[in-house]
N, C-alpha and C positions, 0 to 999 in steps of 0.2 A: 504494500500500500504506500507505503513510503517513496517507493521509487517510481509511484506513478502519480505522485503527486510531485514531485522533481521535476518529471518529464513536463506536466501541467503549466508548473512553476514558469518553465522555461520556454514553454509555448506562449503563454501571456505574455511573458516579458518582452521576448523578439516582436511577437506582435504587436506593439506599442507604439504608436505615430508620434516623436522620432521614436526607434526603435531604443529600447532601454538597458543599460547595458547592466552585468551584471556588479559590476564597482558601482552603480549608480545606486542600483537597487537596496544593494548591502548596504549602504550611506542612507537610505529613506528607512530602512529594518533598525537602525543603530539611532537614528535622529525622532524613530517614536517608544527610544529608551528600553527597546531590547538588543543589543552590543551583538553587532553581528559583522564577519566577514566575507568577502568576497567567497576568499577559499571554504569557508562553512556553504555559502551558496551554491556555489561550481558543484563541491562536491553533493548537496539535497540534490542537484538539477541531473546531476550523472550517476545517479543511483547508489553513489559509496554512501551514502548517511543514511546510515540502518535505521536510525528513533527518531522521530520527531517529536517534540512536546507541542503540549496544545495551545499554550503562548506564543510560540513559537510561531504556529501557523498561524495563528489571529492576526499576529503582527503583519507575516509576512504578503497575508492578503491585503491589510489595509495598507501598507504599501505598494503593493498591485492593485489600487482602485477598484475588490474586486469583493465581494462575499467570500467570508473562509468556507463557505458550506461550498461553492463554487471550485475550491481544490480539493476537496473532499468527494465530492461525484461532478465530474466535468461530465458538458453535454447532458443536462437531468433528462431531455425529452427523447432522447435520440441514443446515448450510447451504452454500452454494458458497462461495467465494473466490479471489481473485487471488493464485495461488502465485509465478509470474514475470508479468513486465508483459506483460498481454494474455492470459494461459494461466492459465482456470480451471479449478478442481475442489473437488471436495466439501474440506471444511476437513478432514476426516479424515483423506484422501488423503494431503494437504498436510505436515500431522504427521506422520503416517508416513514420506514423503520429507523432512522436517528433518531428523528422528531418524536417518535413514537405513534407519529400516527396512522400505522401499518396496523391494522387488524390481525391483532390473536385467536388461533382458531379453537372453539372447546368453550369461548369465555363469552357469560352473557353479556349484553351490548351495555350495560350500565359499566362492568365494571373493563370495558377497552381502554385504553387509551385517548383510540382515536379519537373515542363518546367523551371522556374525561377535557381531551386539548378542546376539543368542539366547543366544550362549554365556556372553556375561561376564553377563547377566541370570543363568542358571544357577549360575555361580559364585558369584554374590551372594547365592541362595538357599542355593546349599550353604554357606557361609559362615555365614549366619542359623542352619542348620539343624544345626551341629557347636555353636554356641556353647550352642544351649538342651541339645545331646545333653551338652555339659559340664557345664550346670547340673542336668541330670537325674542326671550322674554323681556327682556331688558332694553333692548330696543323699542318695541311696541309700547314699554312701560314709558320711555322718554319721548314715544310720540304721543302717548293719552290714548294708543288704542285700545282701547281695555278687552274689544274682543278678544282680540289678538293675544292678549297677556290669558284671558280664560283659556284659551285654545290650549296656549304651549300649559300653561298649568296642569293643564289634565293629562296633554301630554309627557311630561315630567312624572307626574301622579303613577299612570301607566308603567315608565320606565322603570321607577323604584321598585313596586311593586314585579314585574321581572328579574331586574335586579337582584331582587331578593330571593325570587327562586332557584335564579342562577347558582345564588353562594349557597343556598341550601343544596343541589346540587352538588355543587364539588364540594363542600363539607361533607356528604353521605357517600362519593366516593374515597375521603381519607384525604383529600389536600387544607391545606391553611388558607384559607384565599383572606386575614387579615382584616383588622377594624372590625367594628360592626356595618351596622347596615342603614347608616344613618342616611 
């Protein structure tokens, strides 16, 4: 896995309008305060660097402009890869089981994953989705539309109220989703 994320590494980098060299690269890996060298590079990019740590590649993507998920399964829609050593599957697959939201088979739908991520994903929208119903209220308030402030009120009203079933949700699946439910 290591040495196909080298390969990855070094695909990006050539590809880079101007093209980027590897002293450059190593200089953007060392400048976001993880100390790295060309020759540490050379050698990820040609397969001698057996380990990589997970710092390690965080860093070295966000000097690649790029998602660390991104050298971890290149080509998510289109190419195979080595998920465990020797067991491959589409890079997409792959991501999906990182993430964990690869479906377990045997396991009722409450207690997947996938059903588990699903929900706090929801709740992050409902979250996004109260804060603009706020900003719409607040507006309307400073024009004197008072319908308009009833509307989003109720909608607001609504959202908590989801809200709420959400974190009871992931509460009865075993996560902390934190604060109450105010």
């Amino acid at each position: 896995m290591v040495s196909a994320i080298g390969k990855h590494v070094k695909a990006i980098r050539e590809s880079k309008s101007p093209k980027l060299s590897a002293e450059r690269l190593a200089e953007r890996v060392s400048q976001l305060g993880y100390p790295y060298s060309r020759s540490a590079l050379v050698n990820l990019e040609y397969g001698r660097k057996k380990t990589l740590e997970v710092s390690e590649l965080i860093v070295i993507a966000e000097a690649l402009d790029v998602p660390p998920v991104e050298l971890l399964f290149p080509g998510l829609m289109v190419e195979e890869c080595e998920f465990l050593p020797g067991h491959f599957t589409t890079a997409w697959d792959s991501l999906k089981r990182f993430t964990g939201e690869a479906a377990l088979g045997g396991i009722a739908m409450r207690d997947q994953r996938e059903y588990n991520l699903s929900l706090m994903r929801a709740l992050d929208h409902n979250t996004a989705q109260a804060l603009e119903a706020s900003a719409r209220r607040s507006a309307a308030l400073s024009d004197g539309d008072l319908a308009r402030v009833e509307f989003e009120d109720s909608r607001l009203d609504a959202l908590r109220k989801h809200d709420a079933l959400l974190k009871d949700n992931i509460r009865a699946a075993g996560y902390d989703v934190g604060g109450g439910d105010e």
